[in-house]
N, C-alpha and C positions, 0 to 999 in steps of 0.2 A: 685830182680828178675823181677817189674815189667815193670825195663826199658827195660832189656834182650827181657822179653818177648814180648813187645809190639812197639820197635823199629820199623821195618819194618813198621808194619801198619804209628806210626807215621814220619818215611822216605817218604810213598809213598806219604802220603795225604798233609805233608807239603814242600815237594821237589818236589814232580813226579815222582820219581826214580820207575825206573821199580824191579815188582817184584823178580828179582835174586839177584839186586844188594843191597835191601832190607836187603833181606834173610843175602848178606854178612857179610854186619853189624852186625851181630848177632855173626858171625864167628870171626869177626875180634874184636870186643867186649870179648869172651873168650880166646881168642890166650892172649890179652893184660893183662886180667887177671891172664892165669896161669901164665904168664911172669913173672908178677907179685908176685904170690905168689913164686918164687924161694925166690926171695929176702924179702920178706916182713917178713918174722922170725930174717935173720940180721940184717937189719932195725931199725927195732923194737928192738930190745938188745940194739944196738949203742946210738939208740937218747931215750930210756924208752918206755915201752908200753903206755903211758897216753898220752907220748906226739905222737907218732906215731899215736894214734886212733883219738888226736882231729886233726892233719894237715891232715890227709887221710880224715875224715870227713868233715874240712872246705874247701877242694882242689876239695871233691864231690861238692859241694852246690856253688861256684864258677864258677866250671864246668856246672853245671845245671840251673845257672843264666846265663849263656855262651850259650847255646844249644839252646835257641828261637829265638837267632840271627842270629844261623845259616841258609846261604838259599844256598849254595853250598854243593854240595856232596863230595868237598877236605875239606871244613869246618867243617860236620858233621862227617866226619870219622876224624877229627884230634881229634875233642871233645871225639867222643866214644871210640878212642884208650888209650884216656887219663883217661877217666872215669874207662875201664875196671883197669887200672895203678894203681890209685888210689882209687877206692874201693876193690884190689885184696884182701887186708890182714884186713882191717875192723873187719868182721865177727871173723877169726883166732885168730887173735891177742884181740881182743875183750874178746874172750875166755881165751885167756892164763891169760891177764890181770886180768879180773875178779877172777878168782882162784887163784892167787898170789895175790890179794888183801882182799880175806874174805879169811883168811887163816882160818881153821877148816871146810871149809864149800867145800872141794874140789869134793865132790860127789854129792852135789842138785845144784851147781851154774852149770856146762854144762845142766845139764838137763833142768834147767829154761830157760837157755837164748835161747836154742835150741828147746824149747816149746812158747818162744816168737817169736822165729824165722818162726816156724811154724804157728802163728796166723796172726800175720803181714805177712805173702807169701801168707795167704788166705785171709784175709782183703784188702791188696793193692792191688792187680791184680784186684778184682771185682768193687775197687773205680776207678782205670785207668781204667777200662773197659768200667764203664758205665759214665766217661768222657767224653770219644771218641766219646762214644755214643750223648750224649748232647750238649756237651761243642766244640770250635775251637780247633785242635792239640797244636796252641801254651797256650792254656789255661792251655790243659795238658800238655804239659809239663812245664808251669808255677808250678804246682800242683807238680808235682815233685819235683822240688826245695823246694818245700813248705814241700814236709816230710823230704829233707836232712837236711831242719833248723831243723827239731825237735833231728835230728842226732845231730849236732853242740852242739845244747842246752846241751844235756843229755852228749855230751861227756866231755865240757865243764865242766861242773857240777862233773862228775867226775875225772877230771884234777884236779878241786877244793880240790877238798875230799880228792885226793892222794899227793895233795901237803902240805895240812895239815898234813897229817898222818907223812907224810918226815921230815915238822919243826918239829913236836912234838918227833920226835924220835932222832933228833938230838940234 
């Protein structure tokens, strides 16, 4: 959310982009999204949820090491269209997978992850915030890239986990 959210600010100050076209970005960021999420439950069945949450994850952090390059407004809207693509189903699928993975445990794992969800949406927005505030745009959005690794990491880690689980059951 806090690239959604704070896009625009960093369009303007690291492009120039006028305020509207700002704004679009945001627009064009969720259109990509839901797009997204049509497909991201197929997806995700086709190639496994473990592996679907770690290449959506490593394709964000790519993307986000991608994004401070950009100094073109055809550049940054090809990134954010792509980003909203591949962060569509993260969260979703993240969820299904988790509850298909701690089987017995199908009524606290939503609630956790979705109470995780809520600390982190008010933790990051206020650290990107007072970035912008301190730091250059591209700092921030260096900083970003910086928490999709910790995405990678943890998704990784759990690809691990469920691929264990797969040998051992076979």
């Amino acid at each position: 959310m806090s690239l959604a959210n704070f896009m625009p600010a960093i369009l303007i100050e690291k492009i120039g982009m006028n305020e509207a076209g700002a704004a679009l970005s945001v627009t064009c960021f969720w259109v990509a999204m839901s797009f997204g999420r049509i497909f991201a439950g197929v997806i995700a069945e086709k190639i496994h949820y473990h592996v679907y949450v770690l290449y959506s994850c490593a394709a964000t952090l790519l993307l986000l090491l991608l994004f401070p390059f950009t100094s073109h407004v055809w550049s940054a809207f090809a990134v954010i269209l792509l980003l909203g693509l591949f962060m569509s189903g993260i969260f979703s699928i993240a969820l299904v997978f988790a509850s298909k993975m701690l089987q017995g445990r199908e009524e606290s794992t939503p609630s956790i992850l979705i109470a995780s969800g809520g600390v982190g949406g008010a933790l990051l927005p206020l650290i990107m915030g007072w970035s912008l505030d301190h730091l250059k745009v591209n700092q921030t959005a260096w900083l970003l890239a910086l928490f999709s690794v910790g995405m990678v990491i943890l998704s990784f880690v759990v690809f691990q986990i469920q691929r264990k689980q797969r040998l051992q059951n076979h």
